[in-house]
FIDRENKOL-533776 format. One line per 4 residues: number of its first residue (from 1); their letters; for each residue x, y, z of C-alpha. Coordinates in steps of 0.25 Angstrom, whole numbers. Layout:
! FIDRENKOL-533776
NUM	a	X/Y/Z  ...
! end
This chain:
! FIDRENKOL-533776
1	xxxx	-101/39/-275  -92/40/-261  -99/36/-247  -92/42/-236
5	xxxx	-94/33/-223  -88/37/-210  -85/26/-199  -84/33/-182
9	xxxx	-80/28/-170  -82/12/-168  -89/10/-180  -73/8/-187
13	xxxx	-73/-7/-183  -59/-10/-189  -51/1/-182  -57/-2/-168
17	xxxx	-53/-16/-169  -41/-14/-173  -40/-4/-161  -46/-16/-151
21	xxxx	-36/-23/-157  -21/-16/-155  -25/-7/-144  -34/-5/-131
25	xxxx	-32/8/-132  -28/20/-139  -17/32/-138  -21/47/-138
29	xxxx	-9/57/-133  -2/45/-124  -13/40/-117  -23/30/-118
33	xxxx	-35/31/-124  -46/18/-125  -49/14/-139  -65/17/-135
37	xxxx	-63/31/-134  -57/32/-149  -67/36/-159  -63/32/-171
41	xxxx	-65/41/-184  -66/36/-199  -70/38/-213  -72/30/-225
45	xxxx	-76/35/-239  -82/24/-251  -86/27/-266  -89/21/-278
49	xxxx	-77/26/-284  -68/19/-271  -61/6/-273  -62/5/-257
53	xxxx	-68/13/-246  -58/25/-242  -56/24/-227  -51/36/-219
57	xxxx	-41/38/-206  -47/35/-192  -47/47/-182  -47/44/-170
61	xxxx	-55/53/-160  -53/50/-143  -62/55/-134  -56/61/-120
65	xxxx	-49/53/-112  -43/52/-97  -28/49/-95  -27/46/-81
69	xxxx	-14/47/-74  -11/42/-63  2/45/-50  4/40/-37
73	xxxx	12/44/-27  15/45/-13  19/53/-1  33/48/2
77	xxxx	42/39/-6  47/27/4  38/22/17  40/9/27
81	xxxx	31/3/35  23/11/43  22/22/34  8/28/27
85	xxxx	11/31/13  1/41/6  -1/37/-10  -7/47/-20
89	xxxx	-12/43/-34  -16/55/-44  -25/50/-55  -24/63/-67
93	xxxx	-34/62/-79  -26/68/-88  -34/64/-100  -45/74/-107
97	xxxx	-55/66/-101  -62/59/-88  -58/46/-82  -71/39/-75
101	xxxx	-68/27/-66  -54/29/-58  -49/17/-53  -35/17/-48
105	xxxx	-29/5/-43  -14/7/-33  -9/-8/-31  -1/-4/-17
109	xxxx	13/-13/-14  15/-20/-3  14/-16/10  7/-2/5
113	xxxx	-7/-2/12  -19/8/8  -24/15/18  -39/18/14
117	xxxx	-43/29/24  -31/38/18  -37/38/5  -40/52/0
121	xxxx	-43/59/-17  -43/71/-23  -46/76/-37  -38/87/-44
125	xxxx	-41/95/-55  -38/108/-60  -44/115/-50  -37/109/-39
129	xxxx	-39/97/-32  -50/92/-22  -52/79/-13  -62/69/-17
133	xxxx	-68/57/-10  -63/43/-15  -70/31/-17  -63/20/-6
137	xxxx	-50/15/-13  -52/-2/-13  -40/-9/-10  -36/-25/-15
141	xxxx	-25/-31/-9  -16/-19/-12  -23/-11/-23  -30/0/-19
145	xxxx	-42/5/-31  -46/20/-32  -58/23/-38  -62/37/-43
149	xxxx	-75/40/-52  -69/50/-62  -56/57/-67  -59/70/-76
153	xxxx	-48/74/-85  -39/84/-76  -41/77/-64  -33/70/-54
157	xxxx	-37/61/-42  -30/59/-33  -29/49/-23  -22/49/-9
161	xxxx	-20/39/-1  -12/30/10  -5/19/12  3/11/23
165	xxxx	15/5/22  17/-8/31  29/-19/31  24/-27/22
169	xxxx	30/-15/10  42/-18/14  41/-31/5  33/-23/-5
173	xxxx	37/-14/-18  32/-1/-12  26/1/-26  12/7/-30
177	xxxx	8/4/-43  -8/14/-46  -15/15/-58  -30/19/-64
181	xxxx	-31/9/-75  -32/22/-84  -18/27/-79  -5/24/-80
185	xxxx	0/17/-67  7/23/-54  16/19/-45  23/22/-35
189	xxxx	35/16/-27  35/18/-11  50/14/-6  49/5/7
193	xxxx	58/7/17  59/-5/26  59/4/40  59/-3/52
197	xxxx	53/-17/47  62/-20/39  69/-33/44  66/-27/59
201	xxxx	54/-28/68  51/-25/83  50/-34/95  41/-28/107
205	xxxx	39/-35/120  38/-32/135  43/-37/148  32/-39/159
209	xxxx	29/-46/172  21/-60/168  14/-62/181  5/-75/176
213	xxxx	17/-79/167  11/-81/154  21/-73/147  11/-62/142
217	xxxx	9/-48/149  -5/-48/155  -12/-35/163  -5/-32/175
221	xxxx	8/-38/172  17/-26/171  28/-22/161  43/-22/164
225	xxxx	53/-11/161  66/-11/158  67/-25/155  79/-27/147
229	xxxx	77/-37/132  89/-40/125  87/-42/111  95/-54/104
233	xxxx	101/-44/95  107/-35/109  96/-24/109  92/-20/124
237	xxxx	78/-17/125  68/-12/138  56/-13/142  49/2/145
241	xxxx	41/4/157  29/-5/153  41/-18/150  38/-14/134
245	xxxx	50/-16/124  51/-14/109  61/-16/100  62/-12/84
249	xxxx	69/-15/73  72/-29/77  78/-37/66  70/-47/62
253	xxxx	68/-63/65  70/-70/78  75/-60/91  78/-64/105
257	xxxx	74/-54/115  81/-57/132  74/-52/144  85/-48/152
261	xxxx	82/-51/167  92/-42/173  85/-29/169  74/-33/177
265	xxxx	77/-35/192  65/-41/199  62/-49/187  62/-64/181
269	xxxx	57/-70/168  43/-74/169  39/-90/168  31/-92/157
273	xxxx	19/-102/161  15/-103/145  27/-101/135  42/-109/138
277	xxxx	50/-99/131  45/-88/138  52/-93/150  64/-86/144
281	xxxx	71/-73/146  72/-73/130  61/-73/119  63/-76/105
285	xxxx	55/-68/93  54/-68/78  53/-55/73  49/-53/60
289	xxxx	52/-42/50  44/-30/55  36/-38/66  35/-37/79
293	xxxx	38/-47/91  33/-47/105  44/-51/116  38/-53/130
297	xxxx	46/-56/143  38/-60/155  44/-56/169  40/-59/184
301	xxxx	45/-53/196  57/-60/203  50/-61/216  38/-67/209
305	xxxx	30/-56/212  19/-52/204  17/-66/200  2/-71/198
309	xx	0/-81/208  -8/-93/204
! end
């Protein structure tokens, strides 16, 4: 007498142990497939006439799965500070089937700064492509999370968004790194260009008439123009017709700026009642890389007219 007994799915203990064992998941046509969504297929035979049961192969049955892949990209290929930088990450299910849960996490470099009111999705399918609404991203520290409810197979989302670049890249890799923990990861390199802050920064600063002599422009007290500053390193610079002077690209660290007097007849250095080195036709700075410095010079009438009487 033979008896004919047929074991399915999780009830052949030995091989999902072993499979617990050597491997997480499985492998079906290159991508991976969660040992839980194997059905496992086997059959044993026994008999009187049998020294041992007779066991058969194992076939292996998978139910349909997503294979989500996943590209970012970007709008231009090298920014500097100051610039808005638009990102682009397409998620394609290019499994058989859906992928519930999307949760794509973009670890930013530094420097890089999300800019939540630019965020904008769209879903594409075969028959074309049309904007959804997305679920605010969440930010920590410098990851941004996407969260998205489903993925059919076929689709893609996609997921547009902006991004600032401030000095602090400079220092950083320029290097976004995304991923759907389903996916493959993403990257993509932004190149940095230095620009204008760099080593340099910019030194502002206005030459006024300090009627109360406290060194600071209060209402009333009217700019000068064409008042001539001498830099330390020879640059001429003058005022406009509000006594306003700027200067970029200034190498960084410590810069002397010298009021000349002689480009302004009628006009002497203000005493300064409050700060002693203020009573100076000079004023020292420290610029930093891609700061900015105030540098004020406080003048009075020859004559001493215009001077607050007390």
């Amino acid at each position: 007498m033979m008896i004919f007994r047929r074991r399915v799915g999780l009830l052949n203990l030995p091989l999902l142990l072993l499979s617990v064992f050597i491997s997480n998941f499985l492998i079906s046509n290159g991508a991976p497939v969660l040992a839980q969504d194997a059905i496992n297929n086997t059959a044993s035979a026994s008999g009187d006439n049998l020294p041992a049961p007779i066991g058969s192969n194992t076939v292996r049955v998978f139910a349909d799965q997503a294979r989500l892949e996943l590209i970012k990209t970007a709008d231009r290929a090298a920014a500097e500070p100051g610039d808005t930088v638009v990102y682009r990450l397409a998620l394609r299910n290019a499994g058989t089937g859906p992928a519930s849960q999307i949760v794509i996490t973009d670890a930013a470099p530094l420097g890089v700064n999300y800019i939540p009111r630019s965020l904008q999705g769209s879903l594409s399918t075969r028959s074309g492509t049309n904007a959804i609404t997305l679920t605010p991203a969440t930010l920590s520290g410098r990851t941004v999370t996407f969260i998205y409810p489903r993925l059919d197979a076929g689709q893609t989302l996609n997921i547009i968004y902006a991004a600032e670049i401030t000095p602090d890249a400079v220092r950083g890799t320029g290097r976004n790194t995304a991923q759907e923990r389903r996916s493959n990861i993403a990257t993509f390199l932004l190149r940095i260009r230095p620009g204008i802050l760099s080593d340099c920064g910019t030194i502002i600063g206005r030459v006024f008439v300090d009627k109360n002599f406290d060194g600071e422009q209060q209402p009333g007290e009217s700019g000068v123009p064409n008042a001539v500053i001498f830099l330390q390193d020879g640059n001429r610079i003058t005022t406009d017709a509000n006594g306003l002077f700027s200067m970029a690209n200034v190498v960084a660290g410590p810069q002397t700026g010298t009021l000349d007097l002689t480009s302004l007849p009628g006009y002497t250095l203000a005493p300064n009642l409050y700060f002693i080195e203020r009573n100076s036709q000079s004023r020292l700075v420290r610029l930093e890389p891609g700061g900015l410095v105030r540098m004020n010079f406080a003048v009075t009438p020859a004559s001493g007219e215009g001077q607050e009487q007390n």
